[in-house]
N, C-alpha and C positions, 0 to 999 in steps of 0.2 A: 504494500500500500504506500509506503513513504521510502524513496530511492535515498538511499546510502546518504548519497554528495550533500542533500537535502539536510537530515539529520545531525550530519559534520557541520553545516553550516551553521546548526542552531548550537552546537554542542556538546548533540547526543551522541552515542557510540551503539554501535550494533553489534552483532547481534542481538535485538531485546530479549526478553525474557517472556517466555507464556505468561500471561495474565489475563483473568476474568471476572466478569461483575456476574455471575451466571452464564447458563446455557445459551443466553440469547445475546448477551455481550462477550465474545472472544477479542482476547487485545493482548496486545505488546509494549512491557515496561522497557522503558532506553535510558539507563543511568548517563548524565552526562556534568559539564561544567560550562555554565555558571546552572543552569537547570536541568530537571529530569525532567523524564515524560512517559505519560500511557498512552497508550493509542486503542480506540473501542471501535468494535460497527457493528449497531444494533439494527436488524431491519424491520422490528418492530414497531421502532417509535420514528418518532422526526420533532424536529427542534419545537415546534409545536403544540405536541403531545406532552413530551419532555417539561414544557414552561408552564403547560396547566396541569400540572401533578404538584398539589398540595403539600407544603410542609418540606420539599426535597430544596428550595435554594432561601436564603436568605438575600439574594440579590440575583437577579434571572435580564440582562439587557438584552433584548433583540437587534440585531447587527443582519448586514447581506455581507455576502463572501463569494466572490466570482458568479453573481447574479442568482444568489440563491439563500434561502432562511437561514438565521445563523442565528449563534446566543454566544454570551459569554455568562458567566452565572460562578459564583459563591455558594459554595451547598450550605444547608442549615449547622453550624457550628463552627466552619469551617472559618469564620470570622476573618482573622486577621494572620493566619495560618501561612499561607504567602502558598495558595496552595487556590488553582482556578480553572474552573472546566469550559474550553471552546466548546460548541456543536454548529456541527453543518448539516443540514440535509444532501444525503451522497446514493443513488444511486439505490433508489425504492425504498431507505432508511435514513440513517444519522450518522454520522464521524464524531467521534468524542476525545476530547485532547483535554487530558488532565496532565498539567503545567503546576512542576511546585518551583519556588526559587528557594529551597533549600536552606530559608533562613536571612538570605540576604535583602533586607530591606529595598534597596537600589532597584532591584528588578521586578517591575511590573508583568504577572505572571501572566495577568489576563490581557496585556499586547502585545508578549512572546507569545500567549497560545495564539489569539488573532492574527501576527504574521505568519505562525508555523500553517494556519488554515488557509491562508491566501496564497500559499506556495504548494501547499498541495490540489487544494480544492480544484483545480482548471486541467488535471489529468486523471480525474475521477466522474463515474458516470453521476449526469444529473437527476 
């Protein structure tokens, strides 16, 4: 889903690691410097669905991303955590980009995940 050169440039390292929200969310942790990142695709929901599901963000912004619904959002708790989830809708579902800065104040997680989506999102189906 996310070409190598892609993930160098943000800082991540691949190979990631299997990771899952469930059977309907398969994804890939990529430890890196200055941030980490997961990568999700669920084809059940869409950015959408995802924004009117009660009680899951304490801040949910709807955003477009290569001419298509996007969100950046703060799950409930997740405060000040430095820790921020992109969604795109991709290709009959969602792309989900959870972005932590690892503690580093400086880095705004939620417009490293917004540009990590606008480099992927235009080589994925709409």
């Amino acid at each position: 889903m996310v070409p190598t050169d892609v993930l160098a440039s943000f800082g991540l390292r691949g190979p990631g690691d299997p990771d899952s929200n469930g059977a309907s969310e398969p994804g890939c942790y990529f430890a890196g410097d200055p941030i980490s990142g997961t990568f999700y695709k669920n084809q059940e929901m869409t950015v959408a669905t995802y924004g009117d599901k009660p009680g899951i963000w304490e801040r949910y912004d709807r955003k477009q991303v290569d001419g298509r619904a996007a969100a950046s959002g703060v799950a409930t708790g997740a405060g000040d955590t430095g820790v921020c989830t992109t969604l795109f809708d991709a290709g009959g579902g969602v792309i989900i980009l959870t972005v932590s800065n690892k503690g580093e104040a400086s880095i705004d997680s939620c417009a490293e995940g917004l540009k990590i989506a606008e480099k992927i999102a235009p080589g994925l189906p709409k």
